[in-house]
TIKEVEX-654204 format. One line per 2 residues: their letters; for each residue x, y, z of C-alpha. Coordinates in nm, 3 decimals, padded with zeros to 5 digits. Layout:
BEGIN
A	X,Y,Z | ...;
END
This chain:
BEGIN
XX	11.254,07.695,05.786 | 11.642,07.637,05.596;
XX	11.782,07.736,05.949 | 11.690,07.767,06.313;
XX	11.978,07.982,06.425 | 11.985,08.244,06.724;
XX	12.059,08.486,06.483 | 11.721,08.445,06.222;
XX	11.556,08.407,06.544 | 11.649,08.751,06.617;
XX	11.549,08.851,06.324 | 11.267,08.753,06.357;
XX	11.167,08.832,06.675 | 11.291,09.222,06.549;
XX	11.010,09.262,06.288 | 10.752,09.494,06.380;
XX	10.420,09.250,06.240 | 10.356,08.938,06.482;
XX	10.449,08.622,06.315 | 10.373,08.267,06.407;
XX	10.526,07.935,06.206 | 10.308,07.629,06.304;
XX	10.426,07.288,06.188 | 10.306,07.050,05.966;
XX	10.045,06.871,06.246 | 09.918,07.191,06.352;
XX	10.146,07.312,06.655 | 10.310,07.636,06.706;
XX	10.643,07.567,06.655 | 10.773,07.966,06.667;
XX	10.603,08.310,06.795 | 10.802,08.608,06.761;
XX	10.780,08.920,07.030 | 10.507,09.106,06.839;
XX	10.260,08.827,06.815 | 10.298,08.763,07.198;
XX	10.247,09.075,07.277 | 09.954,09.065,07.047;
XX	09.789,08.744,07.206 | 09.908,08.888,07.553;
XX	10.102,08.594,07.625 | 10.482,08.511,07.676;
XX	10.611,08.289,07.367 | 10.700,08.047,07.574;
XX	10.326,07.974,07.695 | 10.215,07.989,07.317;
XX	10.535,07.754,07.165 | 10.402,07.369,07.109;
XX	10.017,07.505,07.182 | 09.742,07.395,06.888;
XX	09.781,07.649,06.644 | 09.386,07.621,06.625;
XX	09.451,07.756,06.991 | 09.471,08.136,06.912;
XX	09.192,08.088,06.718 | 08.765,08.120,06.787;
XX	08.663,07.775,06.826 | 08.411,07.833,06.516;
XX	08.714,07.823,06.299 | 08.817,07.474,06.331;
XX	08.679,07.331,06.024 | 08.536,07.526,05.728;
XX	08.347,07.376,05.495 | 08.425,07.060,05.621;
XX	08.841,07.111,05.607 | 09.064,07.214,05.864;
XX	09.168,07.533,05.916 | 09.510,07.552,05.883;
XX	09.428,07.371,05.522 | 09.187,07.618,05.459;
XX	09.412,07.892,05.512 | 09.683,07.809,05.305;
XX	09.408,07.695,05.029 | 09.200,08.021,05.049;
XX	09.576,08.236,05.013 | 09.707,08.018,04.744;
XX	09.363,08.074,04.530 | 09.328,08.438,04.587;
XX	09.703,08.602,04.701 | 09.498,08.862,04.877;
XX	09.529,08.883,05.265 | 09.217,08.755,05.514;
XX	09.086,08.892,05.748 | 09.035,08.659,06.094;
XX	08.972,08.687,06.422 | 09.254,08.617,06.644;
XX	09.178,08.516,07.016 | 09.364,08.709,07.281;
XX	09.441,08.489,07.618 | 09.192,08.729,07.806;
XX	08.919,08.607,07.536 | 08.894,08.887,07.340;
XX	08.885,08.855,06.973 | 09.121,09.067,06.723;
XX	09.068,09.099,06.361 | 09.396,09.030,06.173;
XX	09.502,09.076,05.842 | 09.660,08.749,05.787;
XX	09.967,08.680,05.502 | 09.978,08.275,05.451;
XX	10.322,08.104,05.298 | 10.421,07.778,05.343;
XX	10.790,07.650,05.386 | 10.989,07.382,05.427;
XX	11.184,07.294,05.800 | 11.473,07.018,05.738;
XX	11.391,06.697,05.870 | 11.032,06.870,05.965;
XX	10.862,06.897,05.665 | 10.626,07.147,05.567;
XX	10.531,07.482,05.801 | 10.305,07.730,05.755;
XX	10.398,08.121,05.824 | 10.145,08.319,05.907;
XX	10.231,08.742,05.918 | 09.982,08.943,06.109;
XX	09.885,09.292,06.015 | 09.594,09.531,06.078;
XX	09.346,09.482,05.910 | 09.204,09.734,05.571;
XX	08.943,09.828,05.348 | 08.870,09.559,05.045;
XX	08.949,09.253,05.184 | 08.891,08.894,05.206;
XX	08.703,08.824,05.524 | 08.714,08.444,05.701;
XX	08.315,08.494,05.725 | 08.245,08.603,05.432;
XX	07.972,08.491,05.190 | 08.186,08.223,04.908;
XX	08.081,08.447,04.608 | 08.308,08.715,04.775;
XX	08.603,08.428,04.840 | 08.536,08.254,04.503;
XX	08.749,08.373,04.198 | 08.515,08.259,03.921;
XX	08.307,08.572,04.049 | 08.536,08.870,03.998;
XX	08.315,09.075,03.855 | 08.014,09.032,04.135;
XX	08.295,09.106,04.382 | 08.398,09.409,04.217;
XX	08.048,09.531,04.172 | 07.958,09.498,04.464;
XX	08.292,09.683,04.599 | 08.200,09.976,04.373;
XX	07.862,09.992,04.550 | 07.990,10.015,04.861;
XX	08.188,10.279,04.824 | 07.988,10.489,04.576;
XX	07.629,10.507,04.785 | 07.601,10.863,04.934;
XX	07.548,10.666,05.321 | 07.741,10.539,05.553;
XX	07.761,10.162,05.528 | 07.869,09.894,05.797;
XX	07.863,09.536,05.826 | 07.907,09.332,06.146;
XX	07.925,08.990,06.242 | 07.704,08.754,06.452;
XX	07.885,08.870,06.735 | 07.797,09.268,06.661;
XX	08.190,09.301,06.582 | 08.213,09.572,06.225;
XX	08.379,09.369,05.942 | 08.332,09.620,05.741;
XX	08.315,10.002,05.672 | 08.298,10.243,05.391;
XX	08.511,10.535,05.383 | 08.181,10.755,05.376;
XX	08.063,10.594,05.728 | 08.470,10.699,05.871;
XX	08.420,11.052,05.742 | 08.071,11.103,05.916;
XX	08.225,10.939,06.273 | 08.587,11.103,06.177;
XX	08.775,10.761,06.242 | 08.986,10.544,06.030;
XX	08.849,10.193,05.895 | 09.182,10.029,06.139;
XX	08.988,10.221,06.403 | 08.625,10.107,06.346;
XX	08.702,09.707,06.181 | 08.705,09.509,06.498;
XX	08.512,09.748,06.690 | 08.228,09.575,06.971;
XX	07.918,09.763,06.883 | 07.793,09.579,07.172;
XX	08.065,09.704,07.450 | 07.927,10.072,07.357;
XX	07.808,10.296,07.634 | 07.523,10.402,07.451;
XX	07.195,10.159,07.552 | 06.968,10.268,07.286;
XX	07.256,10.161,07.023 | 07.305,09.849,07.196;
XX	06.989,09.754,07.199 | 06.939,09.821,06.799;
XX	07.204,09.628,06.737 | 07.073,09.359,06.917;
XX	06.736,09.366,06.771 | 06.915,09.302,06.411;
XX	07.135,08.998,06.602 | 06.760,08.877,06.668;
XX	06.635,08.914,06.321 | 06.464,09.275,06.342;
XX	06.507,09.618,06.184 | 06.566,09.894,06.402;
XX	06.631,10.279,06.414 | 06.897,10.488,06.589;
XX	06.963,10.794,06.550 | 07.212,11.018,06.785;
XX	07.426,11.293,06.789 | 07.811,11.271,06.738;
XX	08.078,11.564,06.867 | 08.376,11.537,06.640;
XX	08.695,11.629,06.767 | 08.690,11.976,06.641;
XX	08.385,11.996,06.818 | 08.142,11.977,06.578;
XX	07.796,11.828,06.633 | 07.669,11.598,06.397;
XX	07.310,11.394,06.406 | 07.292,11.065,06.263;
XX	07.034,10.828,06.182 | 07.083,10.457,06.113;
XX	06.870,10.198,05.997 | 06.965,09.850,06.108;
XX	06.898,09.540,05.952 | 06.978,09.177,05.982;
XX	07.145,08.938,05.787 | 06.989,08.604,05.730;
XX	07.118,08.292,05.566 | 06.895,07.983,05.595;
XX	06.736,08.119,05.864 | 07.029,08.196,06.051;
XX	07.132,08.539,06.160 | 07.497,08.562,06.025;
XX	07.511,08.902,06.121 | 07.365,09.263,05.985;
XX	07.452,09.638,05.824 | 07.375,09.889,05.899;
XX	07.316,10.212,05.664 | 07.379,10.571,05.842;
XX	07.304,10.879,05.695 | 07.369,11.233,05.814;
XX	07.032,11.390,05.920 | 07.191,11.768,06.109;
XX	07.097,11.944,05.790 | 06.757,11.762,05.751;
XX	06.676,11.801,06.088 | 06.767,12.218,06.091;
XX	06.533,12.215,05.792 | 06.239,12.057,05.963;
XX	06.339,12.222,06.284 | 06.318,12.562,06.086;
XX	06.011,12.464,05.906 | 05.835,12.360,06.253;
XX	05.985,12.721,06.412 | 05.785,12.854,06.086;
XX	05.448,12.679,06.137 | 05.453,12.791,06.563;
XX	05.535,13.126,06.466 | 05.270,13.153,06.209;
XX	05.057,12.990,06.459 | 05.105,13.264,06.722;
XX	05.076,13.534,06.399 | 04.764,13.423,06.400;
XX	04.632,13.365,06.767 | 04.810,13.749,06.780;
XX	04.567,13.857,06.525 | 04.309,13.694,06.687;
XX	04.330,13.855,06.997 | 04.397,14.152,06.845;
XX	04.026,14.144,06.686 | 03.882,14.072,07.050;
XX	04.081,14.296,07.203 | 03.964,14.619,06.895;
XX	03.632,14.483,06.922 | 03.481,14.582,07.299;
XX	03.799,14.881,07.319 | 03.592,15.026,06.972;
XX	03.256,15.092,07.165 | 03.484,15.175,07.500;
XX	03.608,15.457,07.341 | 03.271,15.571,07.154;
XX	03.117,15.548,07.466 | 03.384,15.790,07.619;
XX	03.311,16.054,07.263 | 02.968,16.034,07.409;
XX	03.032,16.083,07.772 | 03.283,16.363,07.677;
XX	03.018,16.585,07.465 | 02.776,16.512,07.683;
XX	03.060,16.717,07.956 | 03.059,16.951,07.688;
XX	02.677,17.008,07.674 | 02.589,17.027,08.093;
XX	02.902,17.182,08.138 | 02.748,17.565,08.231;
XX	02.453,17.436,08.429 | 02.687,17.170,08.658;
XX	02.936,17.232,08.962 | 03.259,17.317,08.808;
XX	03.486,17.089,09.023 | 03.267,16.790,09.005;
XX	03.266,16.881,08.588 | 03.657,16.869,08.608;
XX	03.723,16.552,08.781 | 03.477,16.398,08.522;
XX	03.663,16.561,08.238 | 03.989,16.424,08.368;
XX	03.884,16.070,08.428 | 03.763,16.062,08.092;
XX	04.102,16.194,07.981 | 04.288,15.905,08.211;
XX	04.028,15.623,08.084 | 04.115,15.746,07.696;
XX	04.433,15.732,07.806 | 04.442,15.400,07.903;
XX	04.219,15.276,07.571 | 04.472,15.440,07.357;
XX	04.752,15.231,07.524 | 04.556,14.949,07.479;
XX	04.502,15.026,07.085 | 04.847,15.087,07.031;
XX	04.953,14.737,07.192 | 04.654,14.550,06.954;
XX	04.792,14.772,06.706 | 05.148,14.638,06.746;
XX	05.013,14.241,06.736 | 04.908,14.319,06.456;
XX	05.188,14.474,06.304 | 05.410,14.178,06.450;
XX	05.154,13.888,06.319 | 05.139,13.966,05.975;
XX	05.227,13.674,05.754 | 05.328,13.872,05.453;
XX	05.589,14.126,05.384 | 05.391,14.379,05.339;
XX	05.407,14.678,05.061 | 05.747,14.859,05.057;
XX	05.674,15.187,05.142 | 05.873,15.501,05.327;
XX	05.904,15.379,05.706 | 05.935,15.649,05.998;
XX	06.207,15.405,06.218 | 06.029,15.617,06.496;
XX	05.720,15.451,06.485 | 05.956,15.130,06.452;
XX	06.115,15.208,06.818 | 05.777,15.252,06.955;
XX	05.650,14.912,06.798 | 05.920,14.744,06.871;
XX	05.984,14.891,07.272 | 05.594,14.776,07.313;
XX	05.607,14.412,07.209 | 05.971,14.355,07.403;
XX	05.919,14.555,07.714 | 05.803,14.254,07.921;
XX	06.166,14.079,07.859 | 06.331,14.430,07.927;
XX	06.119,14.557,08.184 | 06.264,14.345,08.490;
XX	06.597,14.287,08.386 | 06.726,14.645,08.232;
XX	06.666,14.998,08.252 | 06.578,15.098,07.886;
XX	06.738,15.428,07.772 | 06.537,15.615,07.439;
XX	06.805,15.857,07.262 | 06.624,15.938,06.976;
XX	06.732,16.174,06.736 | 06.646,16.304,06.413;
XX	06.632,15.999,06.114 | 06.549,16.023,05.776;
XX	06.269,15.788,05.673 | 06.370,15.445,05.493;
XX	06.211,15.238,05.252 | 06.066,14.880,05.333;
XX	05.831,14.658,05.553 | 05.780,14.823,05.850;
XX	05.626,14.465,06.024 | 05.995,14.373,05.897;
XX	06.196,14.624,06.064 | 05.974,14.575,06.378;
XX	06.094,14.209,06.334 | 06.472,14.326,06.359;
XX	06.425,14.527,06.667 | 06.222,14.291,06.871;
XX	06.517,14.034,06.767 | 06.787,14.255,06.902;
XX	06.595,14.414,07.218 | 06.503,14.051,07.345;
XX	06.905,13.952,07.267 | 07.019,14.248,07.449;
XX	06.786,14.154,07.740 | 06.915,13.741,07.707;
XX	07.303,13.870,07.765 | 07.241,14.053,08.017;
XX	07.052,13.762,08.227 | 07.291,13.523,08.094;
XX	07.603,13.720,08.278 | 07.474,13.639,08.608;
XX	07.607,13.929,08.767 | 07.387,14.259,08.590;
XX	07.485,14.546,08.815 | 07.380,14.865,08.633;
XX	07.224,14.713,08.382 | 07.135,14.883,08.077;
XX	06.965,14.878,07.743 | 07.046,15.206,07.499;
XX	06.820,15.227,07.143 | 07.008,15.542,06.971;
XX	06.849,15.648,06.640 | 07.030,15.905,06.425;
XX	07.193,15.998,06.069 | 07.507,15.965,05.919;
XX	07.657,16.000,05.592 | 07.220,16.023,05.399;
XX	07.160,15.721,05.634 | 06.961,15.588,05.903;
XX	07.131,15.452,06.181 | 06.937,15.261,06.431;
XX	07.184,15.145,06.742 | 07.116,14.847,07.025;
XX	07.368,14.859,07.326 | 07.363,14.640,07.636;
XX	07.584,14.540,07.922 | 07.560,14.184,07.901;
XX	07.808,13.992,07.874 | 07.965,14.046,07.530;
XX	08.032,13.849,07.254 | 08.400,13.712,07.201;
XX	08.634,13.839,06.838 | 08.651,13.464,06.755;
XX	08.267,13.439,06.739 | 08.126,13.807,06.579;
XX	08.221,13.639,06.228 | 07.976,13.378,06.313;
XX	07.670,13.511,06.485 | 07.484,13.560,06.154;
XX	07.531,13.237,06.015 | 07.175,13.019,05.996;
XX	07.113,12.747,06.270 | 07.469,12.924,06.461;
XX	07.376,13.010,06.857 | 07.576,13.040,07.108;
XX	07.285,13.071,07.396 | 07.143,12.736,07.605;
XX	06.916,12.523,07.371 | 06.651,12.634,07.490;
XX	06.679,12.981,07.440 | 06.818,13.021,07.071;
XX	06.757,12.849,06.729 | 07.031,12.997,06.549;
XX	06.823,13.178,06.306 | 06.720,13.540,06.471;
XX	07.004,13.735,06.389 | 07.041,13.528,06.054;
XX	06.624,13.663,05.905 | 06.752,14.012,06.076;
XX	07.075,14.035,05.819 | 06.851,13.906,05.537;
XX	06.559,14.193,05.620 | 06.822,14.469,05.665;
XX	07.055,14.353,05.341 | 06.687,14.338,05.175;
XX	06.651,14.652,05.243 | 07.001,14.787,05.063;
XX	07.088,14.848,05.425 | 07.339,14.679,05.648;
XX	07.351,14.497,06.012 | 07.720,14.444,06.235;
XX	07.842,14.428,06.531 | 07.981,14.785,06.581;
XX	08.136,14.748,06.923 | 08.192,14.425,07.164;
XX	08.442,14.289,07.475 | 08.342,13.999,07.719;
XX	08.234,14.094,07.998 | 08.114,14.453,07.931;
XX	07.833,14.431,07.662 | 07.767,14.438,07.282;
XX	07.658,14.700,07.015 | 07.431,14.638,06.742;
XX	07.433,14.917,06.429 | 07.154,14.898,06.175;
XX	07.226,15.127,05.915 | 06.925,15.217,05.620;
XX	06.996,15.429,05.314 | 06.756,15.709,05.344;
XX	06.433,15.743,05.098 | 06.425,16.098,04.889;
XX	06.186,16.329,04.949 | 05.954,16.257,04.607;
XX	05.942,15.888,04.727 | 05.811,15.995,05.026;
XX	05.563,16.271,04.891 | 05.467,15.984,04.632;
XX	05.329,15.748,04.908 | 05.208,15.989,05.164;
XX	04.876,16.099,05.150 | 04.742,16.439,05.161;
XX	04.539,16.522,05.521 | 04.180,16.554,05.476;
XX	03.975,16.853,05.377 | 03.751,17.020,05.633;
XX	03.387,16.902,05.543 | 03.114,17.139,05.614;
XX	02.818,16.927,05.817 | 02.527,16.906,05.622;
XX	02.166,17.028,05.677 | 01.998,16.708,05.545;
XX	01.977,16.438,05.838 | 02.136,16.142,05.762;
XX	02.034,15.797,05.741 | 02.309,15.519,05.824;
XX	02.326,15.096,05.913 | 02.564,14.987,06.145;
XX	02.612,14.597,06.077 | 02.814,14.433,06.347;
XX	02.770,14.119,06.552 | 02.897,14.297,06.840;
XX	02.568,14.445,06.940 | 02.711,14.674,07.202;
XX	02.917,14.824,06.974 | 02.634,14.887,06.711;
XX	02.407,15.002,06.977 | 02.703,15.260,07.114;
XX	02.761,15.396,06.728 | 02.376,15.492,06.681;
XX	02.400,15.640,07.001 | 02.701,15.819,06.889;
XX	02.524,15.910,06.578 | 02.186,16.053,06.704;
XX	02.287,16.369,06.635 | 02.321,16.381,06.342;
XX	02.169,16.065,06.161 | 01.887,15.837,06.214;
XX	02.091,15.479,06.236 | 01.898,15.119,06.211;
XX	02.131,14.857,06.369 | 02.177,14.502,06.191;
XX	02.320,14.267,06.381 | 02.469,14.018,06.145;
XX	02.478,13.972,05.795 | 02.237,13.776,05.769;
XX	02.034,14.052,05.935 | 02.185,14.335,05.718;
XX	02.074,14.191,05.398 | 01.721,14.159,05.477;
XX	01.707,14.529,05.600 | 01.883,14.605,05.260;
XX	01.588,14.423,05.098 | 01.330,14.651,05.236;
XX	01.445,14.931,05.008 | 01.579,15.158,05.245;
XX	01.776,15.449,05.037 | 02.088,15.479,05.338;
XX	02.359,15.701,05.304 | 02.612,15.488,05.464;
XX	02.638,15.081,05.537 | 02.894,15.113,05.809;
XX	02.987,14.734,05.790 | 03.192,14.501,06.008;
XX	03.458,14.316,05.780 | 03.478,13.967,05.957;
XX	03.190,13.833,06.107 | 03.008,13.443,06.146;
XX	02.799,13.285,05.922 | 02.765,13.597,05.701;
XX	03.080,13.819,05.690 | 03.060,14.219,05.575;
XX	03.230,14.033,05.233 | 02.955,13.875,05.132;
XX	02.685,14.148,05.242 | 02.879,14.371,04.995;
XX	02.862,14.117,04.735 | 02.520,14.060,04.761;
XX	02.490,14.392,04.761 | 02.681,14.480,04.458;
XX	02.446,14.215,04.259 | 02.074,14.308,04.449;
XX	02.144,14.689,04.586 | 02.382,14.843,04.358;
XX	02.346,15.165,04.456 | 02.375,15.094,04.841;
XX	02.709,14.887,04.764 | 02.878,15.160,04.682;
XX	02.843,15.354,05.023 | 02.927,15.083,05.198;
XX	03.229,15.189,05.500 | 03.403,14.844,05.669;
XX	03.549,14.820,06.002 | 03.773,14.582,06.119;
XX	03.944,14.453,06.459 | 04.267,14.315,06.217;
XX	04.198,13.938,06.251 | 04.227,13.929,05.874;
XX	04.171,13.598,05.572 | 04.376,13.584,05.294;
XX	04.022,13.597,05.107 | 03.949,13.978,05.344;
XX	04.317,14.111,05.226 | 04.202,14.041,04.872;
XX	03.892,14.193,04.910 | 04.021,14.509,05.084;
XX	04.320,14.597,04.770 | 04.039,14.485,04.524;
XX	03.754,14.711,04.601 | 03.935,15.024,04.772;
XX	03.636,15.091,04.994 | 03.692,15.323,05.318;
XX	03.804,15.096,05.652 | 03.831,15.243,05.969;
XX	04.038,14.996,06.227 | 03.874,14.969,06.540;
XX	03.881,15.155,06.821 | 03.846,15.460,06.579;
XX	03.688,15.794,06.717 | 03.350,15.889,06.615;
XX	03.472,16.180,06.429 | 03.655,15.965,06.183;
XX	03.270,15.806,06.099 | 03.109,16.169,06.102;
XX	03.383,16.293,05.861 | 03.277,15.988,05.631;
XX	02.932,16.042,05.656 | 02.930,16.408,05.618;
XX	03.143,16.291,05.298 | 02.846,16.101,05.139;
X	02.556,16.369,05.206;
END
């Protein structure tokens, strides 16, 4: 330096970067404030020290040349800044951005002044590949910059050591941290094991996964998945990258997708049961027709009483098999995989549906309270708007178990008119829903309930039913603490839409004289056997049981009036006796009635639009087969 006075010393010792000056044979010769502070020693324990000192003890030759020499040859071939480790007196190593000039001291000779700054993005690192260090490759240098910074992933390199060296400024936005932050950072002083030990695997040569999830400071929760590789030179792990890309969307996807597949999974295992459920409840309630005429018949020769606690059992058991219809009924309503035809919707029948399928999550944690009023009727999928009020019912019944303290605890369904619309209402006393969240609670993949309770996407498929639908769904009233309102509201159908779709009751038939002559097909024996009994009256009624079965009694030439058919059965379903049928017994085909439990094929809901034969659902009364069959004579 021209001058050693006190006052350049001040100066120096003022200016804000940490600055050494090390003399010609390698000593410190002058440390200003900043740089002892930033190798946590006093300057008087670093002045006279090797200069080589405060650095890694890998850095004393490069290539064969000192590193001082190195320094100032490296700086005076590129001007740029390097990047080096600097080593603190506790050990620890800090990446520097390091400014090399050399000077001359009278009657010392040459020094060399090395500035410290933080490091930044773009720079010349000490342990770097050459081509990077080596002007007579520009353009691979810049190339490879633009790469880095234009791939649509994160992007991080590390050293030997599992220290970052370097960052893209995609990788800072997905952690939400500056490059000064994350260059220099320990990967391996991270609390998280399962990172560690990726990173470790790459420092021994293998790949390795990680993904995790990352809370930002404005709270947001992001999941990231990295793939970790090493880098190898000659063998030699020099250290690795690491390429991170931002799953949280991919993951809601295949969450969503997975959500799909279970619930279409249960659509169908509710369909299934359904059909066993209709199957054994159809000859049930046949069996109770029977018992109930049979009343009918003894009645005047029997002892009254005994007749009348008879008649009312069989009242109470039909009781009980039409609450047992109506809930098959309702699975299958709520299993359907398609949207169904559009079509006028009574919302009553919706509230019933709906009440049915949700009353176990109501039942011991509310009192439910019906006020049902008059309601125009709507159009759309009524399996939809069962959907929407299952949703809200089971939400209603979730706040108010989530606000730990219940007290009179209450669930209200209103349904009304107002202004030519439909207005179906959900009130509960749970715990409310705060102003800063109602703007929310219909987003996609947005919940505010424990993981395991909520997806996020309920309330999201509700508004896109409803909104379907011309209607609209809000949040009409809510305050913490004392419970939430829902408000559907459903622009009404006219009446010619209505009188369009609805058909007309059927016409009294007058019985015939001629006796009838029917074939029940059904692998449920008990049930065939029950409808011939049923039938004795007033047909004579061969039983097939199978379709397999069916088709060879169809071969014998029998002229029947009726083929009452099951739609879904092993082996040989009702489909293909009909189509055999159509081909061998045309006349037969067409008299052919199905009956069905619900557990439908795509290939049976084809079938049933494309031929528009009679179905009756099971458990249907006998009457609905003697009107059919009185029909056909």
């Amino acid at each position: 330096m021209a001058t050693s006075s006190a006052s350049a010393e001040a100066t120096l010792d003022a200016l804000a970067d940490p600055l050494l000056v090390c003399t010609a044979d390698g000593r410190v010769q002058y440390v200003n404030a900043s740089a002892a502070s930033l190798l946590g020693e006093s300057p008087a324990a670093v002045v006279g020290r090797p200069a080589l000192s405060i650095f890694p003890e890998r850095l004393q030759l490069i290539d064969g040349i000192p590193f001082l020499e190195w320094l100032v040859q490296t700086w005076e071939r590129l001007r740029r800044p390097i990047r080096v480790p600097v080593l603190r007196q506790d050990g620890v190593e800090i990446h520097q951005a390091l400014q090399v000039s050399t000077t001359t001291v009278v009657g010392q000779g040459t020094a060399v002044v090395l500035v410290m700054r933080p490091p930044w993005e773009n720079m010349v690192d000490v342990d770097q590949d050459p081509l990077e260090l080596d002007t007579r490759h520009p353009s691979a240098e810049r190339s490879y910059r633009a790469l880095f910074e234009s791939v649509p992933v994160g992007v991080l390199h590390f050293d030997a050591r599992g220290r970052v060296t370097a960052v893209n400024e995609l990788l800072g936005e997905q952690l939400g941290a500056s490059r000064s932050v994350l260059i220099g950072l320990d990967m391996l002083t991270l609390p998280d094991e399962s990172f560690r030990v990726v990173v470790e695997r790459a420092l021994a040569g293998m790949e390795g996964q990680y993904e995790g999830e990352l809370t930002s400071e404005g709270g947001a929760t992001r999941l990231l998945h990295a793939t970790f590789s090493p880098i190898l030179r000659d063998g030699r792990v020099e250290g690795g990258v690491a390429i991170v890309d931002d799953v949280t969307e991919r993951r809601s996807i295949e969450a969503r997708l997975a959500r799909g597949e279970r619930m279409a999974s249960l659509g169908r295992l509710a369909a299934g049961v359904a059909h066993e459920i209709n199957n054994p409840l159809a000859y049930v309630r046949t069996s109770l027709d029977i018992a109930r005429r049979a009343l009918e018949r003894f009645g005047e020769s029997g002892d009254p009483a005994q007749l009348e606690r008879l008649q009312e059992s069989l009242v109470s058991a039909d009781d009980g098999v039409e609450r047992v219809r109506v809930i098959a009924g309702d699975l299958k309503t709520f299993s359907r995989g398609d949207e169904g035809s559009w079509a006028p919707v009574d919302l009553r029948r919706v509230v019933d549906a709906a009440v049915n399928l949700a009353s176990n999550e109501i039942r011991h944690r509310a009192e439910l309270v019906r006020e049902i009023g008059s309601a125009p009727p709507v159009m759309g999928s009524e399996t939809r708007f069962v959907q929407v009020l299952v949703n809200l019912l089971v939400n209603a019944a979730h706040a108010i178990d989530e606000k730990g303290d219940p007290g009179d605890a209450r669930i209200t369904i209103r349904l009304g008119e107002s202004n030519r619309a439909a207005v179906l209402e959900v009130e509960d006393t749970g715990g409310g829903i705060s102003s800063d969240l109602r703007d929310r609670i219909f987003e996609p993949f947005w919940t505010s309930r424990r993981k395991a309770r909520g997806t996020g996407l309920g309330l999201s498929i509700c508004h896109g039913i409803i909104t379907s639908a011309g209607g609209q769904i809000r949040v009409a009233h809510s305050e913490p603490g004392r419970g939430s309102t829902f408000r559907v509201e459903l622009p009404a159908v006219g009446a010619a839409a209505v009188a369009a779709t609805t058909s007309a009751p059927p016409k009294p038939v007058a019985p015939s004289a001629r006796r009838a002559r029917v074939l029940v097909v059904d692998d449920e024996p008990r049930l065939a056997m029950t409808i011939q009994l049923a039938l004795d009256e007033v047909a004579d009624v061969e039983v097939a049981e199978g379709g397999a079965a069916a088709l060879a009694q169809l071969a014998e030439g029998t002229d029947y009036d009726m083929v009452l058919c099951d739609l879904m059965m092993p082996e040989v379903s009702g489909m293909d006796v009909y189509e055999q049928a159509v081909e061998r017994f045309p006349e037969v085909a067409q008299r052919f009635v199905f009956m069905t439990g619900g557990a439908f094929t795509d290939r049976a809901r084809s079938f049933l639009k494309e031929n528009g034969l009679p179905r009756l659902d099971k458990p249907f009364a006998i009457a609905d087969v003697t009107r059919l069959l009185v029909e056909r004579l």
